[in-house]
C-alpha positions as CSV (number, residue, x, y, z in Angstrom):
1,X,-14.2,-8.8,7.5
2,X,-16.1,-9.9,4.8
3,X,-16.0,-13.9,4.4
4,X,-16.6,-14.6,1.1
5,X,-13.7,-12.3,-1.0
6,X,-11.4,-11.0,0.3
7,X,-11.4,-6.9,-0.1
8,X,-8.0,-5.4,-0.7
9,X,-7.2,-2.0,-0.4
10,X,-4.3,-0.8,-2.7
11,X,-2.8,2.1,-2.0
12,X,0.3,3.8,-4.2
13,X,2.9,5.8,-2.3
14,X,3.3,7.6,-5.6
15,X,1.4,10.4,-7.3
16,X,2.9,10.4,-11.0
17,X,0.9,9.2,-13.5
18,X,3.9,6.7,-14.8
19,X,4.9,5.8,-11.5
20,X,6.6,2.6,-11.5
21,X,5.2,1.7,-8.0
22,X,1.4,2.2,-9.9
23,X,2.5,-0.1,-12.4
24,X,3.3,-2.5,-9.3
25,X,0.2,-1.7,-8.1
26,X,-2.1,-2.3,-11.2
27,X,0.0,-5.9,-11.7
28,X,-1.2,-6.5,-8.4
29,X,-4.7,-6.0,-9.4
30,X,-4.4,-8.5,-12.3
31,X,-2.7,-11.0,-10.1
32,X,-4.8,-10.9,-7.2
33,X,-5.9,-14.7,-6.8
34,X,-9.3,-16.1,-6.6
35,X,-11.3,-14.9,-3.8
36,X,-9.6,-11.3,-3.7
37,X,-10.3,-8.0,-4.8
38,X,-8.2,-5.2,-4.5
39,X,-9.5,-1.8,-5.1
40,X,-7.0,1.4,-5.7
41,X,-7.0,3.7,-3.0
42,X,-6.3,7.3,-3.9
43,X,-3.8,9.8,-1.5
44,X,-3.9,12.7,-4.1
45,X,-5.8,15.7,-2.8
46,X,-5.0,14.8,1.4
47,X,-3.8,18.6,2.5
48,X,-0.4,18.4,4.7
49,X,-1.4,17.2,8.0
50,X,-2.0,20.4,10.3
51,X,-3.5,20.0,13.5
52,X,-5.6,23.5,12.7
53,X,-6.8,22.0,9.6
54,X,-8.0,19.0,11.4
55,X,-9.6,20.8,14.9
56,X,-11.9,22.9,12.0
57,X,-12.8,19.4,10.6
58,X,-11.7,16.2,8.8
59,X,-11.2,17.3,4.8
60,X,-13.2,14.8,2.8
61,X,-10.2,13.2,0.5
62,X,-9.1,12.4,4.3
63,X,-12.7,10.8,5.0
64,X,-12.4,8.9,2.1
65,X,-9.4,7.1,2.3
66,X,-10.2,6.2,6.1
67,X,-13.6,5.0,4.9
68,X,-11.8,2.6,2.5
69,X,-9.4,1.6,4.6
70,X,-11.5,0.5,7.3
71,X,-14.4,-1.1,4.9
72,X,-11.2,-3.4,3.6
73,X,-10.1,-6.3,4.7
74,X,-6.3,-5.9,3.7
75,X,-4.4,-3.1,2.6
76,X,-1.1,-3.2,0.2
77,X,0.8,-0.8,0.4
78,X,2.9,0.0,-2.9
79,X,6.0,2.3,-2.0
80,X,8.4,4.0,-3.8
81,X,11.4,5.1,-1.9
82,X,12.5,8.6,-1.8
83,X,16.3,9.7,-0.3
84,X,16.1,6.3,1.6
85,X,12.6,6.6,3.2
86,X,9.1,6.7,2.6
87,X,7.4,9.4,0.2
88,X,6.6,12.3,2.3
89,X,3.2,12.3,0.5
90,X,2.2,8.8,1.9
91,X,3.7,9.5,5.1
92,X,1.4,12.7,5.2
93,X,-2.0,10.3,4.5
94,X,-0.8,7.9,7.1
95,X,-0.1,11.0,9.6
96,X,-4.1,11.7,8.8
97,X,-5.7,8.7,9.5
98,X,-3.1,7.8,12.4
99,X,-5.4,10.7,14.1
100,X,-8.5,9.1,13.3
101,X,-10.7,7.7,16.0
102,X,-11.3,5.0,15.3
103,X,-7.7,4.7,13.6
104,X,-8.4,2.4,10.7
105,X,-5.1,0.5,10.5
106,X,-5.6,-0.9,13.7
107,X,-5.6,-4.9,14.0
108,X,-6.0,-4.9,9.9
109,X,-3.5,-7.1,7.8
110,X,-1.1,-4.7,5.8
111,X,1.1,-5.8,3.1
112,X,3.8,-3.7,1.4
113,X,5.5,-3.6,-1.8
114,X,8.0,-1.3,-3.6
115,X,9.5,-0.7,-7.0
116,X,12.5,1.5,-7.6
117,X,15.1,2.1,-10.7
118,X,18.0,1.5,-7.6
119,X,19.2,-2.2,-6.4
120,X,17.5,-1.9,-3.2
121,X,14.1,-1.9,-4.2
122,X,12.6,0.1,-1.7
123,X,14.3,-2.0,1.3
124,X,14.7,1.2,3.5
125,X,11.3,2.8,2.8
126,X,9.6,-0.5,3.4
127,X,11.8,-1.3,6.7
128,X,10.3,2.4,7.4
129,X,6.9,1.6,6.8
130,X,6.9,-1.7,9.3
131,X,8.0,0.2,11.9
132,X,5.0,3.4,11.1
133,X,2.8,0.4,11.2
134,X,3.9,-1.1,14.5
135,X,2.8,1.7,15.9
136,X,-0.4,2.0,14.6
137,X,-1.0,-1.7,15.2
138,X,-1.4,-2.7,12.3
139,X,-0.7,-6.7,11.6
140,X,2.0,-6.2,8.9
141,X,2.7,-9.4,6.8
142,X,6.3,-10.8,7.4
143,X,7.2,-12.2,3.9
144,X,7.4,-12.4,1.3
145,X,9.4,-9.7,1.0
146,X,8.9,-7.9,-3.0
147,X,11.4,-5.2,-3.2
148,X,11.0,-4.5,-7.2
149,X,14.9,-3.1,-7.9
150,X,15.6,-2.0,-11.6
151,X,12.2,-1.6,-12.3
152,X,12.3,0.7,-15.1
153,X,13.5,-2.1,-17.0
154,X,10.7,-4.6,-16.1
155,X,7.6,-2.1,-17.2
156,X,6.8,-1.8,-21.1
157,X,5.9,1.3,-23.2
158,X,2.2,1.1,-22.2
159,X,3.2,1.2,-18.2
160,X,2.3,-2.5,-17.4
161,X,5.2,-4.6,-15.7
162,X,5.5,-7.8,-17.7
163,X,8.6,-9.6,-15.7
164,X,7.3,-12.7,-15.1
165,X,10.0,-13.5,-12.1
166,X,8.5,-10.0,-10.5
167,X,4.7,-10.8,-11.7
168,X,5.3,-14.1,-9.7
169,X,6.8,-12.5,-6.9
170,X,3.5,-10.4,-6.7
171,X,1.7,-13.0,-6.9
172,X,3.5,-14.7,-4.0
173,X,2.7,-12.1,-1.9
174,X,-0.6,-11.6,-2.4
175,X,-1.4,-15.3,-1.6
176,X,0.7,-14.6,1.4
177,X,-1.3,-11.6,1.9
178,X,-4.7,-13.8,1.7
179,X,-3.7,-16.4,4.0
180,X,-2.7,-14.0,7.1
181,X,-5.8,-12.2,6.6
182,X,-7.6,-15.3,7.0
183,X,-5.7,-16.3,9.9
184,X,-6.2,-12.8,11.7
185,X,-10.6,-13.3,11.2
């Protein structure tokens, strides 16, 4: 880990360009607090995980996003939730680096976050991810907890979420975020 900022990894469980989760993620961004960085990872282009695919060879879009994982020193996780779970399409770049050696989420500080137009906020898909990050051994922060319900109502015309309650939220976490990385070095 790096010790003088702290480099975040974000990474957006959503592909569409006005995702509300991205517009979690970009707040996230602007909030991060002094001493952190959080750079956007990208899971568009990873091919569905097929164990012929990867015997011939890891594809690069897989090589990249297990570079930046392990070259972070945090990752946030930002997670829509789709029929109660998480988006087969991040579940599919997790499968990929999960068969990794070395497997990059190992013993590094993960955060999660979620927005969603329902009242849950991503609550299942988020308790889903803990447990895919168990696994992997990942150090997965506790709380806070930011489960971004309604949030079709919180982002304006331009796709930025303005709520100040959620923006401080955010915040919350990624100070949370900061400290149990530091804690973990």
């Amino acid at each position: 880990m790096s010790t003088d900022t702290l480099r975040v990894l974000g990474i957006s469980g959503s592909l569409r360009k006005d995702s509300l989760n991205r517009a979690a993620l970009h707040a996230a961004v602007d909030l991060a607090p002094a001493g952190m960085t959080i750079n956007v990872g990208d899971i568009r282009g990873i091919p569905l995980y097929d164990e012929d695919v990867r015997s011939a060879g890891t594809p690069e879009a897989v090589s990249t996003l297990a570079r930046a994982v392990g070259e972070a020193d945090a990752v946030l996780i930002v997670t829509p939730e789709y029929n109660y779970s998480i988006p087969g399409v991040l579940k599919n770049a997790i499968d990929w680096l999960s068969r990794l050696d070395p497997q990059p989420f190992a013993g590094k500080p993960v955060a999660i976050m979620g927005a969603s137009m329902g009242r849950l906020g991503t609550a299942r898909a988020q308790y889903h991810l803990r447990q895919v990050f168990v696994f992997l051994d990942a150090m997965v922060l506790n709380k806070p907890e930011v489960m971004i319900p309604a949030a079709h109502g919180l982002v304006d015309d331009g796709g930025v979420l303005t709520d100040e309650g959620t923006r401080g939220h955010i915040r919350g976490l990624l100070e949370a975020l900061a400290d149990h990385a530091a804690r973990l070095r």
